[in-house]
Every structure is written in C-alpha cells, then in structure tokens.
SEMI-217502 format. One record per residue: residue number from 1; chain; y, x, z of N, C-alpha, C, CB in turn. Coordinates in Angstrom, 2 decimals. Glycine has a CB too. Layout:
BEGIN
PT num chaine    n_yy    n_xx    n_zz   ca_yy   ca_xx   ca_zz    c_yy    c_xx    c_zz   cb_yy   cb_xx   cb_zz
PT NUM      A       Y       X       Z       Y       X       Z       Y       X       Z       Y       X       Z
...
***
This chain:
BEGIN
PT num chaine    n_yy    n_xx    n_zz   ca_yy   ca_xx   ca_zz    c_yy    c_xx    c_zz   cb_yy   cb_xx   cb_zz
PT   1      A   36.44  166.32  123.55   37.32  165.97  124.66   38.57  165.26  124.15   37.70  167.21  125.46
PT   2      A   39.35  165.77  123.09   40.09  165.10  122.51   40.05  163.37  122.20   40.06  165.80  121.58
PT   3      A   39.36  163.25  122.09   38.99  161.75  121.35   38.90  160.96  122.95   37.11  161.70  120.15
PT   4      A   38.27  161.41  123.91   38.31  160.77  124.93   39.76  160.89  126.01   37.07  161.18  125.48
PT   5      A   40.29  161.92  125.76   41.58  161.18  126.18   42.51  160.60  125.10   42.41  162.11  126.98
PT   6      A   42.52  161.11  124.22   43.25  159.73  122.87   42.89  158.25  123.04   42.57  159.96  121.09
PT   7      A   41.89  158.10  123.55   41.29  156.50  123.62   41.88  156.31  125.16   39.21  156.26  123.44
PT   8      A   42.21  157.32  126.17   42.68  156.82  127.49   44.47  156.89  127.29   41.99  157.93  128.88
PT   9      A   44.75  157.35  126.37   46.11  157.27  126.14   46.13  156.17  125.62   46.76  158.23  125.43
PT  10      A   45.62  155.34  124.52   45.48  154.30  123.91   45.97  153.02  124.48   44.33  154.28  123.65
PT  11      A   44.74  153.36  125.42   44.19  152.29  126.93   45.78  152.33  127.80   42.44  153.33  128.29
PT  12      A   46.20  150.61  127.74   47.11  150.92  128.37   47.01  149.84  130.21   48.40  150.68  127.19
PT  13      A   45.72  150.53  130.29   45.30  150.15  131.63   45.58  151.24  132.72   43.81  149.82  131.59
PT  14      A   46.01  149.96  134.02   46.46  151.72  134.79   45.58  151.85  136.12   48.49  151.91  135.45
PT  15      A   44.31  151.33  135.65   43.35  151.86  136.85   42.76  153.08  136.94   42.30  151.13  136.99
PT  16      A   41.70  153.41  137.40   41.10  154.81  137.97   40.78  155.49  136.27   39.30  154.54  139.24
PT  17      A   41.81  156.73  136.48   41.08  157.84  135.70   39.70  157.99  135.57   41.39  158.97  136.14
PT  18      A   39.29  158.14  134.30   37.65  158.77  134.00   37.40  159.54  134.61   37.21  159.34  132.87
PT  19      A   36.37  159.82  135.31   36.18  160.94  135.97   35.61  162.18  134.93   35.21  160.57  137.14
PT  20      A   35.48  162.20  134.21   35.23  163.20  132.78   36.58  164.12  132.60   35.04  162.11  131.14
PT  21      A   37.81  163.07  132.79   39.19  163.68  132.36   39.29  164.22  133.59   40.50  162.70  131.85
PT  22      A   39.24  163.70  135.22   39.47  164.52  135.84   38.76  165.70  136.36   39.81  164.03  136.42
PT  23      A   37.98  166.02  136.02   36.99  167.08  136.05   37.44  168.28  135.18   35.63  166.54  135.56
PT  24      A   38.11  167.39  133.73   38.58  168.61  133.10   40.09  169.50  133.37   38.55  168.18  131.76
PT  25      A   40.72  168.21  134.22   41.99  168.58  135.08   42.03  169.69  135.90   42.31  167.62  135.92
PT  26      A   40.74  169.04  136.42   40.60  169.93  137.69   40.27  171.28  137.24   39.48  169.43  138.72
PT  27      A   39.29  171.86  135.94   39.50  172.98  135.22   39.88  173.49  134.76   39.33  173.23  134.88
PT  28      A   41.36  172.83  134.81   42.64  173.29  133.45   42.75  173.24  132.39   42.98  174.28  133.19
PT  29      A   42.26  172.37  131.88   42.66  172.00  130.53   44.49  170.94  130.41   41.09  170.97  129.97
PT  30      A   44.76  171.62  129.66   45.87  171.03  129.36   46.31  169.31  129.16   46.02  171.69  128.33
PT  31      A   45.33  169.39  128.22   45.76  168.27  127.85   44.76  167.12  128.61   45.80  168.28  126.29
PT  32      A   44.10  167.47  129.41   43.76  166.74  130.18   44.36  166.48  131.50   42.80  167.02  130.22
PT  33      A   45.24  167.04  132.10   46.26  167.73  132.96   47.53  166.45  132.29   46.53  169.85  132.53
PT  34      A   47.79  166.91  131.27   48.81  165.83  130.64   48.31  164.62  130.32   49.43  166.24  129.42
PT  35      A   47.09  163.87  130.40   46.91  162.61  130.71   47.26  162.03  132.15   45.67  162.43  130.44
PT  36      A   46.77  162.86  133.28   46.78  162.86  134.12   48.19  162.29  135.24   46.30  163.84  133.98
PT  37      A   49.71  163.77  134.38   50.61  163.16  134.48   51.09  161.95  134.24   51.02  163.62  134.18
PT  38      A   50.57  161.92  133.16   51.21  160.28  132.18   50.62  158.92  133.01   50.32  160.10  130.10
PT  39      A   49.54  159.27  133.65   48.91  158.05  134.27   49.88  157.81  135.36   47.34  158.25  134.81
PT  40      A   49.95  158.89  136.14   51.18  158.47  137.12   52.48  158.73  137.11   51.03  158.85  138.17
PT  41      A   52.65  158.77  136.07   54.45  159.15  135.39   55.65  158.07  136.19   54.57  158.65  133.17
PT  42      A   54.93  156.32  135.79   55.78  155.65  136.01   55.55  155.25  137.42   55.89  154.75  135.08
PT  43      A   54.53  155.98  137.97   54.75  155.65  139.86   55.71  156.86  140.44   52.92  155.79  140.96
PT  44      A   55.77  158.32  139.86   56.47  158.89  140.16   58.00  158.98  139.82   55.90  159.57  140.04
PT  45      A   58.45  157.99  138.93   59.75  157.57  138.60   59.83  156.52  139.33   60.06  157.34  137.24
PT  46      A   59.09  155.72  139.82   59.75  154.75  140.49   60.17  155.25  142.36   58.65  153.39  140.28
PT  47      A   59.39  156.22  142.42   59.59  156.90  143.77   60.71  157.53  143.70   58.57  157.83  144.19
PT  48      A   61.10  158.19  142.32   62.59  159.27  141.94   63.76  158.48  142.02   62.68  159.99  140.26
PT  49      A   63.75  157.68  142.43   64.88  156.05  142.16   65.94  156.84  143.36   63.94  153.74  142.90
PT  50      A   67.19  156.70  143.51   67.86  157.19  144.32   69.00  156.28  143.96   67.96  158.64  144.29
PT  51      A   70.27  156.48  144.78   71.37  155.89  144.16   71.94  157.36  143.89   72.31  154.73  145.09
PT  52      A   72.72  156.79  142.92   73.86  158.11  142.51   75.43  157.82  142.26   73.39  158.81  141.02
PT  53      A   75.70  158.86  142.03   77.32  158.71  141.82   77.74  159.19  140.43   78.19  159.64  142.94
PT  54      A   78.63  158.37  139.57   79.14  159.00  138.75   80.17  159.74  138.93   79.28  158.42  138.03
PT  55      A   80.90  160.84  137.71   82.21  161.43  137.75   83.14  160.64  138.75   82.82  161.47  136.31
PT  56      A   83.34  159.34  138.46   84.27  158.23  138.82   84.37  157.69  140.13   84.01  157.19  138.08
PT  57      A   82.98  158.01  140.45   82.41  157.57  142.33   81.93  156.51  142.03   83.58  157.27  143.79
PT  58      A   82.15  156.05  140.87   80.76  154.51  140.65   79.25  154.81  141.22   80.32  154.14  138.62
PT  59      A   78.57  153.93  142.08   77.37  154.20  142.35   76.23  152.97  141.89   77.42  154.53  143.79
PT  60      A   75.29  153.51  141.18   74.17  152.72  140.73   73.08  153.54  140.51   74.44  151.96  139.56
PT  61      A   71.85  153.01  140.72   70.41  153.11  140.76   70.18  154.11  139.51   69.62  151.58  140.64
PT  62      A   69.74  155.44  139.70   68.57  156.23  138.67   67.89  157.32  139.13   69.13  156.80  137.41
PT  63      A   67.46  157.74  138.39   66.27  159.08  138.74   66.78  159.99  138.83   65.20  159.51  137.87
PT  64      A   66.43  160.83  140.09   66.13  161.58  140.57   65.67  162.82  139.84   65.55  161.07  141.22
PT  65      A   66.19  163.14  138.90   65.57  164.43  137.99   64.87  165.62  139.02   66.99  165.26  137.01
PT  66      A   65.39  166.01  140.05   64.94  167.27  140.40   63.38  166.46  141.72   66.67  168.46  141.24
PT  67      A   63.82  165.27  142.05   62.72  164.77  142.63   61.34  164.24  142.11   63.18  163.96  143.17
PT  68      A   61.66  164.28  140.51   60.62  163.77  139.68   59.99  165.03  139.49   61.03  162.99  138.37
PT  69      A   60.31  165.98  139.16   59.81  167.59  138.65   59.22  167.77  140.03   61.18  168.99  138.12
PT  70      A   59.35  167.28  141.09   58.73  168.27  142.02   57.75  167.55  142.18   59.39  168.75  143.29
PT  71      A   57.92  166.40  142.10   56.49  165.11  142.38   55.83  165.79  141.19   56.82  162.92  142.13
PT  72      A   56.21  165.68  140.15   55.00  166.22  139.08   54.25  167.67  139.47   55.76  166.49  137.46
PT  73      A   54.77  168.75  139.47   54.35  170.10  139.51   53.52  169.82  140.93   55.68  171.34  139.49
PT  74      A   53.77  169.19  141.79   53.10  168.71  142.97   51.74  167.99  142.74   54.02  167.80  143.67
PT  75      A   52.27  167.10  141.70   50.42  166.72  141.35   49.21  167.66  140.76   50.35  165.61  140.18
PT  76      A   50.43  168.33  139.87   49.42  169.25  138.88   48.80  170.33  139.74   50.26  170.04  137.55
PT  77      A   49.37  170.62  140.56   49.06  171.76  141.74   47.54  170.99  142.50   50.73  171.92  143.14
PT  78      A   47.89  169.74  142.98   47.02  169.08  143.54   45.27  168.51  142.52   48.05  167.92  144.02
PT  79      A   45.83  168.65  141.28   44.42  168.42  140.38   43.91  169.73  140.75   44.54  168.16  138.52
PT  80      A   44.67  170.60  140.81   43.70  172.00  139.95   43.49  172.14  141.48   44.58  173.68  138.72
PT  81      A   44.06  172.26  142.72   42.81  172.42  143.76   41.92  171.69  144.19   43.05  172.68  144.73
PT  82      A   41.97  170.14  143.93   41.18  169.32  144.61   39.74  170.00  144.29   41.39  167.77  144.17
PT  83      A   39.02  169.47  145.54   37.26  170.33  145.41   36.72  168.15  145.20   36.29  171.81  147.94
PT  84      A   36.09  168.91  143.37   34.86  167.72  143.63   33.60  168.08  144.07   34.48  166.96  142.41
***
C-alpha cells in the first residue's frame, strides 16, 4: 500500500483519487486518510480565505485557521462513513 500512495503523492495531478486509496480511507488507514487530505488541502485553503485584521486594524486576505481544521476533520469524518 505504501508504494501506491508514494507514487500518488509523487503524481502531481489533481484528478480523481484511486479508488484503491479510497477504499483504504474509507477503512482507516492512516496514511491513506492523509493522502486523501493532501489531495484536497489546497481546495480547502482556498475556501479558508477570509479577510482579517491585524493588531493595527490593517485588513488583508488569509486563512482561516479554525475554518480549515473544521473543513478537514469534516472530510476525514466523511471518508470513514461514506458506504461504497
């Protein structure tokens, strides 16, 4: 299993997950779970985008830390119940 997500980490294509990796998601494996994240890491940071404020009241564009953690734990929740 290793070797096949090392070669999808590799792969820096961002179409459809193997269905091999998500099967093993969906059984809990870890590190298949953490491909999983990583595939949609940078769609869920781009959703975490907010404006913010500094100390100063300067406001400019970044993430959303507590909106990114919930999008994630939200997916991982969502592998391990989906029914294939």
């Amino acid at each position: 299993m290793n070797g096949m997500i090392n070669s999808n980490i590799e792969n820096n294509e961002r179409g459809l997950l193997p269905y091999p990796i998500i099967l093993a998601a969906n059984k809990g494996d870890p590190e298949a779970i953490k491909v999983v994240v990583l595939h949609y890491g940078s769609y869920m940071t781009s959703l975490s985008m907010r404006k913010l404020c500094d100390d100063h009241g300067n406001t400019y564009w970044g993430i959303d830390e507590d909106t990114r953690d919930r999008l994630r734990s939200k997916l991982m929740q969502s592998v391990l119940v989906f029914k294939i």
